[in-house]
TORLUM-852314 format. One record per residue (C-alpha): residue number from 1; residue in three letters; y negated, z negated, x negated. Coordinates in Angstrom, 1 decimal, decimal comma, padded with zeros to 4 digits. Layout:
N
    n  res      yy      zz      xx
  NUM  ALA       Y       Z       X
...
This chain:
373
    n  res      yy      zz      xx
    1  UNK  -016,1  -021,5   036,4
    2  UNK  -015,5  -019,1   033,5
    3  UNK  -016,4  -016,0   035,8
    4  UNK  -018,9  -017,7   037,3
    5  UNK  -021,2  -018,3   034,1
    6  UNK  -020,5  -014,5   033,3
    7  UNK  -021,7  -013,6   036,6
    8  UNK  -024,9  -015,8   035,9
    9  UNK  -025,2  -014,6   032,7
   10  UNK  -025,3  -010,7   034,4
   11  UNK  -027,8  -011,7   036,6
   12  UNK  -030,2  -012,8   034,2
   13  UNK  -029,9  -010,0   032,2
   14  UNK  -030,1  -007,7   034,7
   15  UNK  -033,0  -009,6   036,5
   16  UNK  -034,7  -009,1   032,9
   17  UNK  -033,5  -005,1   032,4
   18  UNK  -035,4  -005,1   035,9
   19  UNK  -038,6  -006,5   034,4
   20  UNK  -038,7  -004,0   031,8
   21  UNK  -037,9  -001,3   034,1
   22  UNK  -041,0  -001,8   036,1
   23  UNK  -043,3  -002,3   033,1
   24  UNK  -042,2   001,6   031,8
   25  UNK  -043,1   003,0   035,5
   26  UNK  -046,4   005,3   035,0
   27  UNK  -048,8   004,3   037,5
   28  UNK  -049,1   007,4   039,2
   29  UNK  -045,8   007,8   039,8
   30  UNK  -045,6   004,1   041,2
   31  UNK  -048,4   005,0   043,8
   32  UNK  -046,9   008,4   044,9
   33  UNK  -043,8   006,1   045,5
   34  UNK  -045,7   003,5   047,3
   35  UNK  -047,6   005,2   049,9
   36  UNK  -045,1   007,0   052,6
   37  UNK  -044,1   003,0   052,7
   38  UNK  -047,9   001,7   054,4
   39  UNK  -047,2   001,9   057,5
   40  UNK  -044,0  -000,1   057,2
   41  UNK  -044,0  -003,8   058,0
   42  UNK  -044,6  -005,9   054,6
   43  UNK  -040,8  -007,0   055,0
   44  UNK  -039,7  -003,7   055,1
   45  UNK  -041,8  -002,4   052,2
   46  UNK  -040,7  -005,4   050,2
   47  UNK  -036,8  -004,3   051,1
   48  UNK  -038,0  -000,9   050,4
   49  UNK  -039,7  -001,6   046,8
   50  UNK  -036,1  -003,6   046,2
   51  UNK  -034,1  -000,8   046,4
   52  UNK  -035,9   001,7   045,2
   53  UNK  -036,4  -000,6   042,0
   54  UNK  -032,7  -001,7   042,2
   55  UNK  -031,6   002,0   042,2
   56  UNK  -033,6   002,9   039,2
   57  UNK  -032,3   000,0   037,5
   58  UNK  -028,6   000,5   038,5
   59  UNK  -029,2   004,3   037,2
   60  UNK  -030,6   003,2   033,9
   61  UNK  -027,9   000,3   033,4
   62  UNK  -025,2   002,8   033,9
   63  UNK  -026,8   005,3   031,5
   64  UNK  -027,1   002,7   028,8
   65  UNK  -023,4   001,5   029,6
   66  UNK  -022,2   005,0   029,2
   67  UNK  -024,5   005,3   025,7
   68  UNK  -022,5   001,9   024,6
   69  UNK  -019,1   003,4   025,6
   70  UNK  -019,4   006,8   024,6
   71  UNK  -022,1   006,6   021,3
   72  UNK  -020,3   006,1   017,6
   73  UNK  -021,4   002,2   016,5
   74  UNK  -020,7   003,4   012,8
   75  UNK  -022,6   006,3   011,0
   76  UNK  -022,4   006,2   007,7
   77  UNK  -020,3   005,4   005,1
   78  UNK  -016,9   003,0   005,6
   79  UNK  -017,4  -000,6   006,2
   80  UNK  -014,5  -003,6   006,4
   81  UNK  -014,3  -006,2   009,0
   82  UNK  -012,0  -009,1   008,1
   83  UNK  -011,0  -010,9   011,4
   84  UNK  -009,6  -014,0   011,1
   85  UNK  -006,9  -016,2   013,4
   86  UNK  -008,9  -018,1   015,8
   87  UNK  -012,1  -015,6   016,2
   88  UNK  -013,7  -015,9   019,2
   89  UNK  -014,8  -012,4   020,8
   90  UNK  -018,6  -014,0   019,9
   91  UNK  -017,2  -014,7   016,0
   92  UNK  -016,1  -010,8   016,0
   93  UNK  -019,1  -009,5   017,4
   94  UNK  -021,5  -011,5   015,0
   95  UNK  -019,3  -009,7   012,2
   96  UNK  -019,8  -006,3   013,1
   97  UNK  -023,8  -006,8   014,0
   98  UNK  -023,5  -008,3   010,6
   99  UNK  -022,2  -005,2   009,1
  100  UNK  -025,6  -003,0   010,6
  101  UNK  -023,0  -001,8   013,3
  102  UNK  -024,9  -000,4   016,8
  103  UNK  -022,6  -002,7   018,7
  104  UNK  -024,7  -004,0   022,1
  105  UNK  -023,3  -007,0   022,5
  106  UNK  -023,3  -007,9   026,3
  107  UNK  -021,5  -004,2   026,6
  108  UNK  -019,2  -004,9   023,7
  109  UNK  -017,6  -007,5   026,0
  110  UNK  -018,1  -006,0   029,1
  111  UNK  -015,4  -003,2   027,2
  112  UNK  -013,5  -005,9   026,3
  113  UNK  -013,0  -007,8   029,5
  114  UNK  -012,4  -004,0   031,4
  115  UNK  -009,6  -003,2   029,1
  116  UNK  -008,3  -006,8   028,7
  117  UNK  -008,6  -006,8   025,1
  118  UNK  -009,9  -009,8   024,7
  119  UNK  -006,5  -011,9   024,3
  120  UNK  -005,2  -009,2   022,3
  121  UNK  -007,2  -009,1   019,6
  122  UNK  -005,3  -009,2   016,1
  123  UNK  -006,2  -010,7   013,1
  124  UNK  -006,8  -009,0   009,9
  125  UNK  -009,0  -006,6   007,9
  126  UNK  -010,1  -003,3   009,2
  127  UNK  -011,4  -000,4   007,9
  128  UNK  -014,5   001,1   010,4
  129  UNK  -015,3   004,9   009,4
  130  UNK  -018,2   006,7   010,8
  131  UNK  -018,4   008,1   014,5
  132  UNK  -016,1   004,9   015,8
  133  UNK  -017,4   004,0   019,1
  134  UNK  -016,5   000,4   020,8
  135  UNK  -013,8   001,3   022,7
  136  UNK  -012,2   003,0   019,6
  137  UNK  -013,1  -000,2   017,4
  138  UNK  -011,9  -002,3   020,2
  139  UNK  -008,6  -000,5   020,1
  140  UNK  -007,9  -001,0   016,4
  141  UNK  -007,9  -005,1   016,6
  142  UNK  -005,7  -004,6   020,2
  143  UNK  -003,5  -002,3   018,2
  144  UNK  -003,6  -004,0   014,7
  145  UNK  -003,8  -001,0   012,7
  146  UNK  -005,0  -003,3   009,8
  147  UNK  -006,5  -001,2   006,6
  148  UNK  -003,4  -001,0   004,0
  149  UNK  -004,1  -001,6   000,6
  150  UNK  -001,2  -000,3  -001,8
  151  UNK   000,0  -001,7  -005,0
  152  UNK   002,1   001,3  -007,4
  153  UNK   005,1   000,2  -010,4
  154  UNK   005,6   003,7  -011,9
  155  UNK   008,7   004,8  -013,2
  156  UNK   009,7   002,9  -016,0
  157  UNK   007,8  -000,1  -015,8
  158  UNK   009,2  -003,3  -017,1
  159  UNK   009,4  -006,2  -015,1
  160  UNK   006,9  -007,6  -017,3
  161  UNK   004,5  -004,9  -016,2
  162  UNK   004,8  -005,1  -012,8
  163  UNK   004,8  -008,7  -012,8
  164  UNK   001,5  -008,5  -014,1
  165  UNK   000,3  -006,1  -011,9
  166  UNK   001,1  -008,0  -008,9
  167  UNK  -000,8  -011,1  -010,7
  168  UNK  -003,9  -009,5  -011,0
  169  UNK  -004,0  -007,1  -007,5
  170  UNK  -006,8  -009,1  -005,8
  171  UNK  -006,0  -008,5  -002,1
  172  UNK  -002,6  -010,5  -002,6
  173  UNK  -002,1  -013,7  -001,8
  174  UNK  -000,6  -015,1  -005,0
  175  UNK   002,3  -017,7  -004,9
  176  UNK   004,4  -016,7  -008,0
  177  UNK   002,1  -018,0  -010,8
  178  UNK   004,3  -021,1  -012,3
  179  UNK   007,3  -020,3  -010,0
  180  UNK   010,3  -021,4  -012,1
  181  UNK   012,9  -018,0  -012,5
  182  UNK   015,8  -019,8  -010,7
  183  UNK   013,5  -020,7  -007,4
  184  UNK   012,3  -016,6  -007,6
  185  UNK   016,0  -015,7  -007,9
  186  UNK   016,9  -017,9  -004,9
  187  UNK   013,6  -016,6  -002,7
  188  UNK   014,7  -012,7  -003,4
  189  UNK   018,3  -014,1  -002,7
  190  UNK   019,9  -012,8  -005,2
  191  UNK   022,6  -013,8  -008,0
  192  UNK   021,2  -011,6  -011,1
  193  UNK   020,7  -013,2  -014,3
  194  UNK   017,5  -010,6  -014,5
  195  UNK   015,2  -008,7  -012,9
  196  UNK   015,0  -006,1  -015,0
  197  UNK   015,4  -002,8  -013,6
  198  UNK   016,0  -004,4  -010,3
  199  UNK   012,6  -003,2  -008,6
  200  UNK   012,9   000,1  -007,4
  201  UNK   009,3   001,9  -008,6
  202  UNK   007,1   002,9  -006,1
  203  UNK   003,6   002,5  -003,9
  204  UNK   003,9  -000,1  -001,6
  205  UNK   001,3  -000,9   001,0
  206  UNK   000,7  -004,0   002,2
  207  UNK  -002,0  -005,6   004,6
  208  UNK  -004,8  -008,0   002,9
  209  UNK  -003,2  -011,3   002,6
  210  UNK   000,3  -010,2   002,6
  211  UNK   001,9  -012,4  -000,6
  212  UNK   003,3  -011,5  -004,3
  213  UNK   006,7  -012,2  -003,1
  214  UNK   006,9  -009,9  -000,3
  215  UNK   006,2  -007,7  -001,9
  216  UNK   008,1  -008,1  -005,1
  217  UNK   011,3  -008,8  -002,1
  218  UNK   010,2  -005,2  -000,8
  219  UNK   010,9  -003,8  -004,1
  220  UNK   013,8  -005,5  -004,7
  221  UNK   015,3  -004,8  -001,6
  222  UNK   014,6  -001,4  -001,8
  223  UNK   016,3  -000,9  -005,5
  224  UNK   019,6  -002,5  -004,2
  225  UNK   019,2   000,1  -001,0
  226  UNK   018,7   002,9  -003,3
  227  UNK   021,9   002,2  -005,5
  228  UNK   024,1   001,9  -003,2
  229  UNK   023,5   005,4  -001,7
  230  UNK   023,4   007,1  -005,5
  231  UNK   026,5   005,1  -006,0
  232  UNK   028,1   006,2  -002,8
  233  UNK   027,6   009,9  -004,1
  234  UNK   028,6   009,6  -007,4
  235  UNK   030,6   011,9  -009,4
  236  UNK   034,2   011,3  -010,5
  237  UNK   035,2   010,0  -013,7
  238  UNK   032,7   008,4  -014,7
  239  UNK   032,7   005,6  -017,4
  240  UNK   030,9   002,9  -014,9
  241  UNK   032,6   000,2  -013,5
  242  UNK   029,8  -001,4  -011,3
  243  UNK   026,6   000,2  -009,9
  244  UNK   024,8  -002,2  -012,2
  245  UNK   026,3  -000,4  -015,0
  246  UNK   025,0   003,1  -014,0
  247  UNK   021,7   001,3  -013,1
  248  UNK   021,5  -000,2  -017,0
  249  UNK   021,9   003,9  -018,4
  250  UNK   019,2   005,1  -015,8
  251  UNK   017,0   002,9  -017,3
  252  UNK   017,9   004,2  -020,7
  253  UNK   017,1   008,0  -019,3
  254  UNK   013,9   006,7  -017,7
  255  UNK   012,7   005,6  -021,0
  256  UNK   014,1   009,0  -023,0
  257  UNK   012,3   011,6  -021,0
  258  UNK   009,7   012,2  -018,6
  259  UNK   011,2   015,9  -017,7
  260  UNK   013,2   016,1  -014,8
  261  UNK   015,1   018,9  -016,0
  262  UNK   016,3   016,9  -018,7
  263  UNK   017,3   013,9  -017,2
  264  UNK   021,2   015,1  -016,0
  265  UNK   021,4   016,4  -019,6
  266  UNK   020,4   013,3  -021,4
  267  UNK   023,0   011,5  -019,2
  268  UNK   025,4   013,6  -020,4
  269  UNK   025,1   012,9  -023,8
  270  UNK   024,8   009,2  -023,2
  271  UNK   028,2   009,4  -021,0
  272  UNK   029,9   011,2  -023,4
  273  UNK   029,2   008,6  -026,2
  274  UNK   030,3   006,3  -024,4
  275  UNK   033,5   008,3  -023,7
  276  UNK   034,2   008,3  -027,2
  277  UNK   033,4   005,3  -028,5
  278  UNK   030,3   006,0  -030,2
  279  UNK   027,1   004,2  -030,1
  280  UNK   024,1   005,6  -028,0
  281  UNK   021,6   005,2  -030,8
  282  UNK   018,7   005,2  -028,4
  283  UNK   015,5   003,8  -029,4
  284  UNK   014,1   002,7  -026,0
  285  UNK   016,5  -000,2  -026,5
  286  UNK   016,0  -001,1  -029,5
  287  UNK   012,0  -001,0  -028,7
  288  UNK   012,8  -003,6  -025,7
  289  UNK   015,2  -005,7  -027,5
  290  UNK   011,9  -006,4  -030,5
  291  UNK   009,6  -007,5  -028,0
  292  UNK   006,2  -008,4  -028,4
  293  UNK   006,9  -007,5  -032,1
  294  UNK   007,0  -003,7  -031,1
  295  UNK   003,9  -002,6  -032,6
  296  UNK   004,4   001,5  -031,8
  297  UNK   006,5   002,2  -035,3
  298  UNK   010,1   001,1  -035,4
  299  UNK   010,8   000,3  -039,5
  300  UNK   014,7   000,8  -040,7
  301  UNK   014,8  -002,7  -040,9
  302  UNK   014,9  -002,7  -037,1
  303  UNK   017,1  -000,6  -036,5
  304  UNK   019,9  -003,1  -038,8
  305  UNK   018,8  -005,8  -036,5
  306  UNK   021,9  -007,0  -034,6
  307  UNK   019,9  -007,9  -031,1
  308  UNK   022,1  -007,7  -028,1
  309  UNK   019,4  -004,1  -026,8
  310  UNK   020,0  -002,3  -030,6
  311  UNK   022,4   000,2  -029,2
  312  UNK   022,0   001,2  -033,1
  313  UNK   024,7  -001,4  -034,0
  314  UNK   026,0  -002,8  -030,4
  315  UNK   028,8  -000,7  -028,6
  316  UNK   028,7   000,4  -025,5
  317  UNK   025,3  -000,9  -023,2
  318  UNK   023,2  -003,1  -023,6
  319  UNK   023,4  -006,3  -021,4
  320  UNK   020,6  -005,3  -018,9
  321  UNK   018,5  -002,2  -017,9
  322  UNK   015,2  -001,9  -020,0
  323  UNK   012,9  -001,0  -017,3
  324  UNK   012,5   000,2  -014,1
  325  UNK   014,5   003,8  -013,1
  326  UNK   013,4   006,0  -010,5
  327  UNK   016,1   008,0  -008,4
  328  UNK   015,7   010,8  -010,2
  329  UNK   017,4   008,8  -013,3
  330  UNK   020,0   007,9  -010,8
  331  UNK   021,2   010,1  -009,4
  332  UNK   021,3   012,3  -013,2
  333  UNK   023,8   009,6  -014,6
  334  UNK   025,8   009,1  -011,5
  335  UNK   025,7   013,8  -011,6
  336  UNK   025,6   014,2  -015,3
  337  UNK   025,3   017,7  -017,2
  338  UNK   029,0   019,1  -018,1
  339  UNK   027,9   020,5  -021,4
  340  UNK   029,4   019,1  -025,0
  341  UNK   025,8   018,1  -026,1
  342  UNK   026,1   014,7  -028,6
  343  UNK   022,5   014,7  -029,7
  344  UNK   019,1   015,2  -028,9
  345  UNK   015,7   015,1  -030,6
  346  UNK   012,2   015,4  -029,7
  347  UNK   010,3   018,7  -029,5
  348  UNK   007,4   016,9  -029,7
  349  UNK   006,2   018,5  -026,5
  350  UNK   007,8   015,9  -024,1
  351  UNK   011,4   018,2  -024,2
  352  UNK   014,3   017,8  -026,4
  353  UNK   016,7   019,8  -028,1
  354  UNK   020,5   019,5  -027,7
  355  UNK   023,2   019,7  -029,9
  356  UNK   026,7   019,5  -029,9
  357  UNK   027,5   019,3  -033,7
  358  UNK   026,0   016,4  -036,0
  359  UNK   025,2   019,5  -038,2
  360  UNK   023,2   021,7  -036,0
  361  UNK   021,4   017,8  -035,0
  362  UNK   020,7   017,8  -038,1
  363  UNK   019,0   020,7  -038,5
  364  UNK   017,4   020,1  -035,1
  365  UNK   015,8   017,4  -036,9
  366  UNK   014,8   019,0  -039,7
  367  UNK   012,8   021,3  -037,7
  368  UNK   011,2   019,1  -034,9
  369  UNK   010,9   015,4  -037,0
  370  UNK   011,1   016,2  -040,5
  371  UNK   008,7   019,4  -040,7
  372  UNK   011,3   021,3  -042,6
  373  UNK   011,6   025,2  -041,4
């Protein structure tokens, strides 16, 4: 039944192509046609006028069919077709005449039904550049090669921060607002009593739709992935007793420096503190461990504070990493510098200056903080 109303639905169009066919012929050229056939019977010259009007037509259907295969639909700039579960082929094709695409419809599914797309269509949002034809179209919904919209959580983000960018992407389907912290520990299945510094920074692309908590997953998943190789390669000797350890200092040389030369350097000193028993002094933490009370000065008063981030009065590390680390940061405390460097103070230039003497920090600070030459 289903072929047969396609069939019938053929007919009529071709019966009207046919009618419009005739109506273009010139008149001249209609009579030149005509007269070798007077002397046939009126039979044979109504055969003959069929065929010769059915081969023009056939000739003129199969150069439009070839224009719909072979001619870009799409000239011009970029357009976005959303299909959704449960299109019909009809639904779809509405959609891109919608969009001012030069889709034919009848030879849109004739394409279809020839490369038996019409089952296979996927759903999802698609990104149409110029010079697409209908096949070409028709093989991105087969295929599923859904446009990709891509969310980034730079190195050293807080959790905070990404948490907020995830809230506001608008292509996202958004399920975390009001989650409870225990029910988003048990969904990224894990046992942490934070997320902080447990999302590996990065772009992530995702399809139109996809939710927050894949995504958020992806990036958790990926941070646990990339610690365990770092940790696998680490150096010997080294004063961590759990990759979650190393993880909380990368964050701290995130946060110190955005040189990448520096980063094994700034390791070191932080490691060899922490070899001897002295406190890391770092003011990323103590900036984290205020809060919302930051307000881009840090007073004396703060660092007297005892919060459990002011590595100004707490030993050893803080109880959590302070941001996000990238690899880089990694892999420079799990490979720190050798050197005998203590200290280090801003340049003021985004570099630092090392020292291994409290003396020739001083001085270092003189220089480069207090203004004195």
């Amino acid at each position: 039944m289903h072929r047969l109303k396609q069939y019938t639905e053929w007919l009529f169009r071709g019966v009207a192509i046919l009618k419009a066919f005739i109506g273009f012929i010139h008149a001249q050229q209609a009579a030149k046609i005509m007269r070798p056939l007077r002397h046939l019977t009126t039979n044979h010259k109504i055969i003959g006028i069929a065929l010769l009007v059915l081969s023009f037509a056939g000739g003129w259907l199969w150069m439009d069919y070839q224009s719909a295969l072979n001619q870009p639909v799409q000239v011009g700039q970029t357009v976005y077709i959303e299909i959704e579960k449960g299109d019909s082929l009809n639904r779809i094709i509405d959609k891109l005449v919608a969009q001012k695409l030069a889709v034919k419809p009848f030879w849109f599914k004739v394409i279809a039904l020839q490369g038996n797309a019409v089952k296979k269509l996927k759903a999802g949002e698609y990104e149409l550049t110029s010079g697409l034809t209908a096949p070409q179209i028709l093989a991105l919904f087969v295929q599923g090669k859904t446009k990709q919209h891509a969310i980034t959580f730079p190195e050293g983000w807080s959790f905070k921060e990404i948490w907020h960018e995830l809230a506001k992407n608008p292509h996202l389907e958004h399920s975390l607002s009001g989650i409870g912290f225990q029910t988003l520990m048990n969904k990224l299945q894990s046992d942490a009593q934070s997320l902080e510094g447990l999302l590996f920074p990065d772009t992530y692309f995702f399809e139109k739709h996809t939710s927050d908590l894949s995504v958020l997953k992806r990036a958790y998943d990926k941070m646990q992935q990339v610690l365990q190789q770092e940790w696998l390669k680490k150096a010997e000797d080294l004063p961590f007793k759990t990759p979650y350890e190393a993880l909380i200092l990368a964050s701290i040389v995130e946060k110190e420096t955005g040189a990448a030369a520096e980063r094994p350097l700034i390791a070191g000193v932080f490691i060899r503190r922490l070899e001897q028993n002295m406190l890391l002094q770092t003011d990323p933490t103590v900036i984290y461990g205020m809060g919302d009370s930051y307000q881009g000065d840090i007073k004396s008063k703060d660092l007297t504070d005892a919060t459990p981030y002011n590595t100004y009065v707490i030993s050893g590390l803080p109880p959590t990493p302070i941001a996000m680390p990238g690899r880089e940061a990694l892999n420079a405390v799990l490979h720190p510098d050798k050197g005998e460097s203590l200290y280090f103070v801003a340049r003021g230039d985004g570099t630092h200056v090392f020292s291994a003497t409290l003396k020739d920090h001083n001085a270092a600070v003189d220089e480069f903080q207090r203004n004195k030459k």
